[in-house]
N, C-alpha and C positions, 0 to 999 in steps of 0.2 A: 363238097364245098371247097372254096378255094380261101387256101389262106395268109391273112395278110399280116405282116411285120410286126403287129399286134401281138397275133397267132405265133409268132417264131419266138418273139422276146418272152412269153408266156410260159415256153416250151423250157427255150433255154435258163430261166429260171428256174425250172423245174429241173434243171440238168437231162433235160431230152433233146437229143438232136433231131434237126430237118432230115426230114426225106428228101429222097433222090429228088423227087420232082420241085418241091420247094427250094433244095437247096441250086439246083438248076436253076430257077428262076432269079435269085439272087444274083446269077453273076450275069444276067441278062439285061436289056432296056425296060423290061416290065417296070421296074423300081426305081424311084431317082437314086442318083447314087449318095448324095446329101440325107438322105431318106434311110438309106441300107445303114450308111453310119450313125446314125441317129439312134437305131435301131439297137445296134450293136454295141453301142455306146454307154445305153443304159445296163445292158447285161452288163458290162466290164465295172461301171459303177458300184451296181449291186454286189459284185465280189470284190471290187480291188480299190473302191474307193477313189481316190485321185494320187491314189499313189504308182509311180515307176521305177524301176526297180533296175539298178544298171550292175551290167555284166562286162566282160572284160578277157579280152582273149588273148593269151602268151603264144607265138607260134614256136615253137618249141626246135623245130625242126623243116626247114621250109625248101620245097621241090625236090628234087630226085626221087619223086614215084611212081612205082612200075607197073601202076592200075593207068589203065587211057579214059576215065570219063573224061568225057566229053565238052564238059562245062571249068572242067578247072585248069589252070595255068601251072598247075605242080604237074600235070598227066605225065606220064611217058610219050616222049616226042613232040613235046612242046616246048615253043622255041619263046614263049613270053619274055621279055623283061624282068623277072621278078628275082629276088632276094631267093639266095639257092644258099643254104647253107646247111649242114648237121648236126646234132645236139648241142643244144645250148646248156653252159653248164647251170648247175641249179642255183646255186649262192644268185646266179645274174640273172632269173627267172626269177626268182626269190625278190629280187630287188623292183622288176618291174611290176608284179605281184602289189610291193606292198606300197608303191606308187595308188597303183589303179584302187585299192582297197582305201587311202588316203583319200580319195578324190571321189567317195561315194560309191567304187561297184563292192557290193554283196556277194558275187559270186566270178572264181577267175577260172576260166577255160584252160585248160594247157593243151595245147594240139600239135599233135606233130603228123608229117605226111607217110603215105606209105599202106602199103595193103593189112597191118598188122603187127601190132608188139612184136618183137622178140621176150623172153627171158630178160636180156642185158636192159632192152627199153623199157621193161617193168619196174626195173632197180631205179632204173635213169630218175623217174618220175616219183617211183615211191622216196628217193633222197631228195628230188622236189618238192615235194608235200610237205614233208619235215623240214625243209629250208622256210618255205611259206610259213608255217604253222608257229616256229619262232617269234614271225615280225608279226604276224596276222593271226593270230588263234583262230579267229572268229570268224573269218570270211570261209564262204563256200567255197569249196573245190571241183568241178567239174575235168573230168578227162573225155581225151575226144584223141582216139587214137588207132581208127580203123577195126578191123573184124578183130573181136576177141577169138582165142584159143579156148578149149576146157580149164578151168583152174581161174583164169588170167582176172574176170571178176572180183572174182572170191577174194584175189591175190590184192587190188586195187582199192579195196573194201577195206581189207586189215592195214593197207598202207597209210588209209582214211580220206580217200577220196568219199566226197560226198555224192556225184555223181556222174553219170558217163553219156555220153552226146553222140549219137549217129544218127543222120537222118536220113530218111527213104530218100528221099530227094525227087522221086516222082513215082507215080500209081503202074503197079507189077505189071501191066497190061504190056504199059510199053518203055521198061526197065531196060530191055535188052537196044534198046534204038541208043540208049547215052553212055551204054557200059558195055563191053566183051568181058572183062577178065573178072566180075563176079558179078551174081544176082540179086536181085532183091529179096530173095529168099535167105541168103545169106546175110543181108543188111539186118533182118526181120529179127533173125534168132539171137546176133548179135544183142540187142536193144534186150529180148527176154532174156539173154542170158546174165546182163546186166540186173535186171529189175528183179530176176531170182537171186542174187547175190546180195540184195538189198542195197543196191545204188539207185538214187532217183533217176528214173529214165528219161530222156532229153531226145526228142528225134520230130524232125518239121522233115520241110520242105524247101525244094529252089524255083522259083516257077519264071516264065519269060522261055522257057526252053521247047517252045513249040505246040505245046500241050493243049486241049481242047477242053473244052466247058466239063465234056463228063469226065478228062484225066484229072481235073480239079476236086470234082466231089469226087471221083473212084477212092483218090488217095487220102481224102479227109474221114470214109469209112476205114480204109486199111489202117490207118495212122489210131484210130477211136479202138481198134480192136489191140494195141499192143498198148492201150491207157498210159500214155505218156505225163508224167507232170509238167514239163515246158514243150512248147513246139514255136521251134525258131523260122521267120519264114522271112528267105531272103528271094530278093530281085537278084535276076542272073545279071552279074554284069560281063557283058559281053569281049574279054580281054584277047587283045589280037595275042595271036600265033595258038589260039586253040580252032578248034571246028567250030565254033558258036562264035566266031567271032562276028559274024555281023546281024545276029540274031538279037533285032532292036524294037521285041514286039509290045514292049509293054508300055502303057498310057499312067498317068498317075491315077487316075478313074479305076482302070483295072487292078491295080494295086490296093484299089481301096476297098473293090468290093472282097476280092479273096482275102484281105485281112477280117473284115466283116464275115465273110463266111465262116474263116476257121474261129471266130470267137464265138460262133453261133454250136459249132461244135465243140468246142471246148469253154464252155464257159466259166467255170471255173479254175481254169488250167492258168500256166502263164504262155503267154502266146506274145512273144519276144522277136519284134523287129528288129531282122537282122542285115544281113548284107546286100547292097544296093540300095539300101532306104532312100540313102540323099540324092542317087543317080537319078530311082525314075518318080518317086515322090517328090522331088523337089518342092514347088511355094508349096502344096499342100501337106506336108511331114507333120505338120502340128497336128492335122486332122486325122493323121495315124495313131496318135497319142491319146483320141480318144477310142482307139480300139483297144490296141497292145498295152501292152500293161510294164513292159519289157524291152532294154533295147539294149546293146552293144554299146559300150563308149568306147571312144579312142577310134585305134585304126584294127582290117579286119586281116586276113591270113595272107590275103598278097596285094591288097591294095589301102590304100590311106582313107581314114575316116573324115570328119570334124574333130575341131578339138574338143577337149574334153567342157572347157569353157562354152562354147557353141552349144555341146548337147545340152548341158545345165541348163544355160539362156532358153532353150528349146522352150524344155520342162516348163521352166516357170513363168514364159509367158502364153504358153498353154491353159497355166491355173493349174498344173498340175506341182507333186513334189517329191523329189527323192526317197522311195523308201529308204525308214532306215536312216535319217536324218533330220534335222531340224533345218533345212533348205532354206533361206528366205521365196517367199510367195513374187516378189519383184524383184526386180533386179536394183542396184547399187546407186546404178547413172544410166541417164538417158540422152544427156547430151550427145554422147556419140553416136546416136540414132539421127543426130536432126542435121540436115546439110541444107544451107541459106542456098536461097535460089541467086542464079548469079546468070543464068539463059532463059529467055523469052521475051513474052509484050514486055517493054522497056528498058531491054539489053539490045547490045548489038550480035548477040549470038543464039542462033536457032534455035527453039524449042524441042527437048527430047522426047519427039513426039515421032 
């Protein structure tokens, strides 16, 4: 029997994921794609309400790293534009920290580049945590700081990180096509070795990177098998002076249905709209908000976001509302919306048409 979006939202209340072939067909023309979101929309309701829940990312440490994926502008031998600089100290991470916690995010990312801690980088962060933890007791702490060592969890844990963020970024099959200098296998054990340590484990995906309908669902099983509590999925945005620079595959359609998909696998998970949202989602971004439940405010690790005021306005003229806050449901003024018409029938200047 073939099953229909009925059949999937059924499942996923039940916290059962689609099969290969169901979840195949989702990212397909079988389904509208108004239809797929729809879909996925109500699972997201039945767990998360109308609430979203904003995060916030410190770059801690930004380019000079000596990994070459392929997709990012920090790689080794990447000539991008971007803000090159090395640790920041903590009191001034501390302060943008308790910025972003002011302004509604719940949880701050601290991320620095580079194939992996040091010892020194462990310190770095653990006297950032405690810098944070002063002005913000209460907000989340996420670290995001490449392959752990033995020990280096454990160590992040007691420092009181609440949790640690690496993501597959795409399906083992064809890992080795965006990466030489480690595996996916390595990304993998990282992420367990976190979630044994008792860190919440945080690991998505990047997609726009070439990848084909089955590397989509391969890596939404691979990702279901390390049970992640958030999975962040960002649009690649394609930044000159890496190899994917002109790698411009993604539609806002397609965007919609793999956020659909992964909520359909993770349904109760947070499934956190992340980098490139505003690139290749553009007018439809609102109709991401009724997938994800999660999104990024500010700006992200080497490019500029919206403001934090934009993402808010998002929210709420979505219908949706900041977790974690008493939001207004409208916004404040709308006159700055309305622009009097001053071109067309009974001007003397062309219609923008």
């Amino acid at each position: 029997m073939t099953s229909t979006l009925e059949d999937l939202v059924t499942k996923a209340l039940r916290r059962e994921a689609p099969s290969r072939n169901e979840a195949t067909r989702l990212l397909s023309e079988e389904f509208d794609v108004l239809d797929v979101v729809a879909a996925a929309g109500r699972v997201r309701r039945h767990f998360f309400g109308n609430r979203v829940k904003l995060n916030t990312i410190v770059n801690m440490k930004s380019g000079l790293c000596p990994e070459d994926c392929t997709y990012c502008a920090q790689r080794l031998g990447a000539d991008s534009e971007i803000l090159k600089y090395s640790w920041v100290k903590a009191e001034e991470a501390a302060g943008a920290a308790d910025e972003a916690a002011t302004a509604g995010a719940k949880r701050i990312c601290l991320v620095a580049s580079g194939r992996g801690p040091g010892q020194r980088d462990i310190d770095r962060i653990s006297e950032t945590i405690e810098a944070i933890r002063r002005k913000q007791p209460d907000v989340e702490v996420c670290a995001c700081l490449g392959l752990l060592s033995e020990g280096q969890a454990e160590q992040l844990r007691e420092a009181g990180a609440d949790a640690y963020s690496h993501n597959l970024n795409t399906n083992e099959r064809r890992y080795a096509e965006i990466c030489s200098t480690h595996t996916f296998a390595d990304r993998a054990e990282t992420v367990r070795s976190a979630t044994t340590a008792g860190l919440s484990p945080c690991s998505g995906a990047i997609f726009g990177m070439g990848e084909s309908d089955d590397d989509v669902v391969s890596l939404a099983f691979e990702l279901l098998e390390l049970d992640p509590d958030s999975v962040p999925i960002n649009f690649l945005i394609p930044m000159e002076g890496t190899p994917m620079a002109g790698e411009w595959r993604l539609t806002p359609q397609r965007c919609l249905r793999i956020l659909a998909l992964y909520r359909l696998f993770f349904p109760d998970v947070e499934v956190r709209l992340a980098g490139g949202r505003e690139v290749h989602l553009r007018n439809v971004e609102a109709l991401a908000l009724h997938v994800a439940n999660s999104i990024f405010l500010g700006d992200y690790l080497t490019s500029e976001g919206k403001t934090g005021e934009q993402d808010r306005q998002l929210i709420a003229d979505a219908g949706f509302v900041v977790e974690g806050s008493e939001e207004r449901t409208l916004p404040e003024r709308r006159h700055d919306l309305v622009n009097i018409r001053r071109r067309g029938v009974g001007t003397d200047v062309a219609a923008n048409v």
